[in-house]
N, C-alpha and C positions, 0 to 999 in steps of 0.2 A: 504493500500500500504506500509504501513512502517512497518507489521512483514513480508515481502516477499522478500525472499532475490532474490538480482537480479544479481548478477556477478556470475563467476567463479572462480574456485583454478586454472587455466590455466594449469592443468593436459594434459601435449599430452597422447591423446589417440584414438585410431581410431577402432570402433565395437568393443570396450570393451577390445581391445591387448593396453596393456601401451607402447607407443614408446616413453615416457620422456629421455633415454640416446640416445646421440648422436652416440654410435659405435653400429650399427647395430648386432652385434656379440654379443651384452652383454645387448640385447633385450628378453624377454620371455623364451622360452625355448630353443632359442639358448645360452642365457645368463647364462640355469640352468646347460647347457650341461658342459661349462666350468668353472664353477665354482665347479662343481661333478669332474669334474677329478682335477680342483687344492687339494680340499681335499684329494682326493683318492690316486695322486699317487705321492705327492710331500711333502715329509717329515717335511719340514720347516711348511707348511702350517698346516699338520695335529699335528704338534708340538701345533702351537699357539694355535688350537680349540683344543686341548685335554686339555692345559690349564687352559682357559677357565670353560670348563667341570668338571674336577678336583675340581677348584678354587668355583664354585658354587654348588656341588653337598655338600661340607662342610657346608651349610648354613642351617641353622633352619628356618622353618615358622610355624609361626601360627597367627589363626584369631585372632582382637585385637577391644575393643568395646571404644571407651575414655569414656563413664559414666559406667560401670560396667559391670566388668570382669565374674559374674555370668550371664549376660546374655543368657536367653537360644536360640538367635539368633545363638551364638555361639556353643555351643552344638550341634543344627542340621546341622551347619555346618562340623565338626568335624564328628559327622556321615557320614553325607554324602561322605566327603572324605574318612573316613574309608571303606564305602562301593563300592567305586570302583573296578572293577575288575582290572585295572592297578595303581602302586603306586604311589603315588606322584611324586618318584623319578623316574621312568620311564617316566613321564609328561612332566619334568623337561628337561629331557633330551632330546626328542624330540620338545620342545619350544627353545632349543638352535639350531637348525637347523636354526632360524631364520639369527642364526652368517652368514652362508654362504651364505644362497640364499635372506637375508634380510625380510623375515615374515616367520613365519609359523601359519600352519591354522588348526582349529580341531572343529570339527561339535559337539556339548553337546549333550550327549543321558541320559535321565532323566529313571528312574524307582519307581514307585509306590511301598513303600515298609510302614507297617505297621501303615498304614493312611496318611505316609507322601512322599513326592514328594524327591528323592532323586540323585546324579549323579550316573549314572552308566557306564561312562566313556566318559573322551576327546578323540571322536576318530580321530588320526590325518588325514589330508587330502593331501597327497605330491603336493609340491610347482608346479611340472610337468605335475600334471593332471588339474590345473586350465587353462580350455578351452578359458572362458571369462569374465569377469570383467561388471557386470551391475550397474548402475550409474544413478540417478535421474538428474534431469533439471540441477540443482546446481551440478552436477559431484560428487555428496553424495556418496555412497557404499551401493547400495540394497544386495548386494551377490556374486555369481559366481557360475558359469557352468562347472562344473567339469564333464572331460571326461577320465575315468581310465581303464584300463586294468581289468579283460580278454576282456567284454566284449565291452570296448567303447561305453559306452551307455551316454546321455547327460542328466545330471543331475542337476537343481538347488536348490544349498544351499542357501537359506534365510538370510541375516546376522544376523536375531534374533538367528537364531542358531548354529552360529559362535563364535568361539575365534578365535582374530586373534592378534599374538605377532610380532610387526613390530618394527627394529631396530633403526627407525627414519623415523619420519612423514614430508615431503617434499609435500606442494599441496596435501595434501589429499590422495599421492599413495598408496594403498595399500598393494603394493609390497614391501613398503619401498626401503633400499639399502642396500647390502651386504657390513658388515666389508671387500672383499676381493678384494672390486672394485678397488680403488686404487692399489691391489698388483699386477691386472693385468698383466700390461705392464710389471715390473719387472721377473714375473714367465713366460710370456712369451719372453723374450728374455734368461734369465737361461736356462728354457725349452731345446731352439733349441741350446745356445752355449755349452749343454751338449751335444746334439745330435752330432754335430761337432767337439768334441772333443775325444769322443769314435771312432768315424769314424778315425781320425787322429791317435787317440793311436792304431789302427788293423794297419794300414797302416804305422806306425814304427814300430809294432811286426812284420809285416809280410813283411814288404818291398813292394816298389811302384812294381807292376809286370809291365815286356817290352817285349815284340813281335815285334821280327826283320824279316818283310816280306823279300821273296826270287826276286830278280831280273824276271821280266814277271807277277809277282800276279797281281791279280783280284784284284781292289782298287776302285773300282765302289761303288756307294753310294746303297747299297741292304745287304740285312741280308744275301744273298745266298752266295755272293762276297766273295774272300777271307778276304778283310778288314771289312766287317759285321764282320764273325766267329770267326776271332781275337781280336775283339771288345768285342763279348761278353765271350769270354775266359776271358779276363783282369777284368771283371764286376766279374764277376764268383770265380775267383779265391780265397779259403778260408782253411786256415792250421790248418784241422780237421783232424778226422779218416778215413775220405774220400778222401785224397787230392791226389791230380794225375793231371797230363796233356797229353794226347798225342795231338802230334803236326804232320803236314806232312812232308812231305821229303824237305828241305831246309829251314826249321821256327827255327826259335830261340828263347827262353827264359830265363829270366833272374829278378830276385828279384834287385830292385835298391833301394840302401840305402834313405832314405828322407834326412839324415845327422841329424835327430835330436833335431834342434833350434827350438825355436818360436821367433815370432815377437813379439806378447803378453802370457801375463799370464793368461790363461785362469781360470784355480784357484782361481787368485784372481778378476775378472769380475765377476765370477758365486759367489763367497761370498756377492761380492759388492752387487749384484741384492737380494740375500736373506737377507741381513740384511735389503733391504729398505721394504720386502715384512712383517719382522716384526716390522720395523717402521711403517709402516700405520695403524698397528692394537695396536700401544701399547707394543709390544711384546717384545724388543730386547734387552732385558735383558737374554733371554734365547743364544744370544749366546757368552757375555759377559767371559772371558777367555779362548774361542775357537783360538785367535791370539795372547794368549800369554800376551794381555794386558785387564786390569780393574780393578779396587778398589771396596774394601766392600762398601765405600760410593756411587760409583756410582750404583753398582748393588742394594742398598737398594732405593735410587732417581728414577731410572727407575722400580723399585718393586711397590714401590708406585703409582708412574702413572699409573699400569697395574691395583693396585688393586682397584683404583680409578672408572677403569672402567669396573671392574668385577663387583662392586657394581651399578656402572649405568645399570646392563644390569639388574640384579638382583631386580631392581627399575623398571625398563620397565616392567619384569614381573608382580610384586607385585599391581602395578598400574592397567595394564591392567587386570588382573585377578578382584579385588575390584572396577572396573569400568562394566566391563562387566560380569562375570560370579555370582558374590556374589550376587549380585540385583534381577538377574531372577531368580536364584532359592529361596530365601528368598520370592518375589512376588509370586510365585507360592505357596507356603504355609501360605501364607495369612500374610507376615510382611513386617514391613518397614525396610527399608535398611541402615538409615540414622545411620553416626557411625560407622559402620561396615566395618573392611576392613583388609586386608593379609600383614602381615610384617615380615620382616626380621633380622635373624642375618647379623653382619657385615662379606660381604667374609673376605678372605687372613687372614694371620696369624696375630694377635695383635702385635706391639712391647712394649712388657709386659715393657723391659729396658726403654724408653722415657715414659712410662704412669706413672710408678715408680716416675721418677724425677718429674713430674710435679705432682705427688698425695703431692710428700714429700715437695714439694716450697708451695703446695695449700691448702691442707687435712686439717689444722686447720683453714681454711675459710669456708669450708664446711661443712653443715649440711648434715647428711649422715643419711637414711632412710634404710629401707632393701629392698627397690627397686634398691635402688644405689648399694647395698650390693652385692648384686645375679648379678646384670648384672656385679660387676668385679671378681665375681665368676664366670662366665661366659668365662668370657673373658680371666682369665690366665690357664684357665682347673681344678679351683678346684670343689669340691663335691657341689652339686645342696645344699641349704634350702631353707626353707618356708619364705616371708618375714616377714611374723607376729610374726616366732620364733626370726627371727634376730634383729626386733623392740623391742620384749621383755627382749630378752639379753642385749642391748642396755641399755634400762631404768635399769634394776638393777644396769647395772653397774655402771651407772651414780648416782643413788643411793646411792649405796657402796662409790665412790669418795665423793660424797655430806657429808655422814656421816664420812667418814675418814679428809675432812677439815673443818667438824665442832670440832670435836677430835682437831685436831693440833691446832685450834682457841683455844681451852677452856684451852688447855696445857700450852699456851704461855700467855695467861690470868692473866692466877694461878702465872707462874713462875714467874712476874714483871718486866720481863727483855726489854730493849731498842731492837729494829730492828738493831743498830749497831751492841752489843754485844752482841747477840742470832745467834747462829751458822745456816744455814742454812740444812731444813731436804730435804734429796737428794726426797724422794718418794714423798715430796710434792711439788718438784718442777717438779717432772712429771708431776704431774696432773694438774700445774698451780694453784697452790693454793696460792695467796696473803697473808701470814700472818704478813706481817709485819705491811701491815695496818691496818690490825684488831689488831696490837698488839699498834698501838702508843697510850702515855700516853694521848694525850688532841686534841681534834677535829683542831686545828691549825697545829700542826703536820700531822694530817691525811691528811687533806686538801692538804699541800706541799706535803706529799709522793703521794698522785693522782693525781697532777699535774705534776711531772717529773716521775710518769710512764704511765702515757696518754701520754706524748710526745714521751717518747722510743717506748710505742707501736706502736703512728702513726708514725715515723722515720720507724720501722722496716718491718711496713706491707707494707708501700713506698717503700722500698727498694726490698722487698718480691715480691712485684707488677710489678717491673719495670725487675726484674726479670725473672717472671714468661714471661711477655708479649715479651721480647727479646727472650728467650726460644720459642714460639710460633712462632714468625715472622720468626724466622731460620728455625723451623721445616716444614712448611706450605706458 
């Protein structure tokens, strides 16, 4: 009884349709419908996911072993990717879909290729054709019933043979939640005070149209009436290449000015509503000097936020691809999976200027490998090496300095001269070379010069420290 699990994630769901949100409208596929036209035809919206898109499509992956990078776990992975008929980055881009409708889903198709079990493509499954959601005792995730065009045919996908990239796990939904939930309400109140305000702007180009009935009309509530036909004359009326009126004997027409005011600024309502629409998602940096006002520092403060979570989505993927997809195919050719997993460059641009400062406050505390090397070769765009070449360069050089302050040691030996009166040599105080106390006459002198230069060190690395870490707290 106690490996059996007995509650629920309290998942609303009813025959397999998820009704977990409360606005009926932003349910299933009436939730895809609208959320398909926020992308499609509302520019602010498809601002942010192009973003997005942009901001990830920059990233590097590749598989990563933590005990040895020759594995040839990794190799057949590498293959295999290599061997798809769509590219990674096609992949990619379609697993960003998840941004709007909150998952996306793609069925693994395997090929048998020269002994070995390989992909041969994530083929996607649109979020609209998922009929219904099948769920074991515990409201687990067995798969879904996918029902697609042309045919309509009812289909169940297995979850074994499933990807499925979901923006945030809530109770187990499948569905996840769409980044664009929150923009809702915003995009639709824009929406319609655009709609109302185009209306308005025809109606001061063109003037309110007036129809002055004649004394004896027909004013009976009917479309045949004189007051129907006059009605829909004034509906009607539109100053194209078409435009004309004829009127009967005694009617009247006339264009009436609206005069032009408003009560409000519709303008500025419809901005208000799209900057909340890229507040919800992180975004609103993008329309930062559209009014005229914003500073480098803020637009770099809200960059950061965004790239924050350009990198969490980038993580969603990485995770869920190294949780589900790397396992089953590795099992299928007979390995174990353990260690193995999909990692990432960091999105967004590096701020080469702050890494600088903190390398130049840090860098002589640091022991530096050619792994450290390359990844800030990396990072500021210079030319790729080998880490083994840069480890190697490394020890000569260290070398090279090694025998250069043993030189300046043997110099200052010969010469007989005091640490007061011995001039100081500039190159060997690049390299940190100590020669004064290798120069003092008698171990009692040495002794005091190592004691008040242990203390300026520890003073200055304190200081260096205190440094570094207030530089940090500001930055982060």
């Amino acid at each position: 009884m106690a490996d059996k699990e007995l509650g629920k994630t309290g998942l609303v769901e009813f025959s397999g349709q998820i009704q977990d949100d409360f606005l009926r409208e932003m349910r299933g596929k009436e939730a895809y419908k609208r959320y398909d036209e926020m992308r499609r035809n509302s520019p602010i919206v498809g601002a942010l996911l192009l973003a997005n898109e942009q901001a990830i499509r920059k990233v590097s992956w590749e598989f990563h072993c933590e005990e040895d990078e020759e594995d040839p776990r990794i190799e057949l992975l590498e293959e295999a990717m290599a061997n798809m008929s769509l590219s990674w980055n096609d992949h990619i881009i379609e697993a960003l879909t998840m941004l709007p409708f909150g998952f996306s889903a793609f069925e693994i198709v395997y090929e048998r290729k020269d002994g070995k079990i390989l992909w041969r493509k994530f083929a996607p499954r649109g979020q609209d054709t998922v009929y219904q959601w099948k769920f074991d005792d515990s409201q687990g995730v067995e798969g879904f019933y996918q029902m697609s065009p042309p045919n309509y045919e009812t289909t169940f996908l297995p979850i074994e043979k499933l990807l499925v990239y979901k923006t945030r796990v809530e109770r187990g939904n499948p569905e996840g939640r769409s980044i664009l939930r929150t923009a809702w309400i915003p995009y639709y109140y824009a929406k319609h005070i655009q709609q109302i305000e185009a209306i308005g702007v025809e109606r001061d180009l063109a003037g309110m149209p007036v129809i002055r009935l004649p004394q004896g009309a027909d004013v009976s509530e009917s479309d045949a009436s004189d007051l129907g036909k006059a009605q829909k004359i004034v509906r009607n009326v539109r100053n194209d290449e078409q435009a004309g009126i004829t009127l009967p004997f005694g009617w009247e027409f006339e264009l009436a000015s609206t005069g032009g005011s408003r009560q409000f600024d519709t303008d500025k309502i419809i901005r208000r509503y799209e900057k909340n629409i890229l507040l919800s998602t992180l975004a609103q940096f993008l329309m930062l000097g559209q009014d005229g006002a914003g500073s480098l520092a803020l637009s770099k403060d809200q960059t950061d936020f965004f790239t924050m979570s350009v990198n969490a989505i980038a993580d969603i993927i990485a995770e869920t691809f190294t949780k589900y997809a790397i396992p089953r195919l590795l099992k299928l050719n007979g390995y174990d999976a353990t260690g193995i997993k999909l990692e990432h460059t960091p999105a967004g641009d590096a701020d080469v200027v702050g890494m600088a400062d903190i390398l130049q406050k840090t860098g002589g505390l640091i022991t530096w490998s050619g792994e450290d090397e390359l990844w800030w070769r990396q990072l500021i765009g210079l030319p790729e090496r080998d880490p083994a070449e840069l480890d190697m360069a490394r020890q000569e050089q260290n070398a090279q300095n090694t025998a250069a302050a043993q030189a300046i040691k043997a110099q200052v030996d010969n010469s007989g001269d005091t640490p007061e009166d011995t001039p100081k040599d500039e190159a060997a105080d690049d390299m940190g070379v100590d020669y004064y106390a290798a120069s003092a006459p008698d171990d009692a002198k040495r002794l005091r010069f190592e004691r008040k230069w242990q203390k300026q060190i520890a003073a200055a690395l304190l200081k260096q420290k205190n440094k570094v870490m207030k530089a940090i707290k500001g930055r982060y």
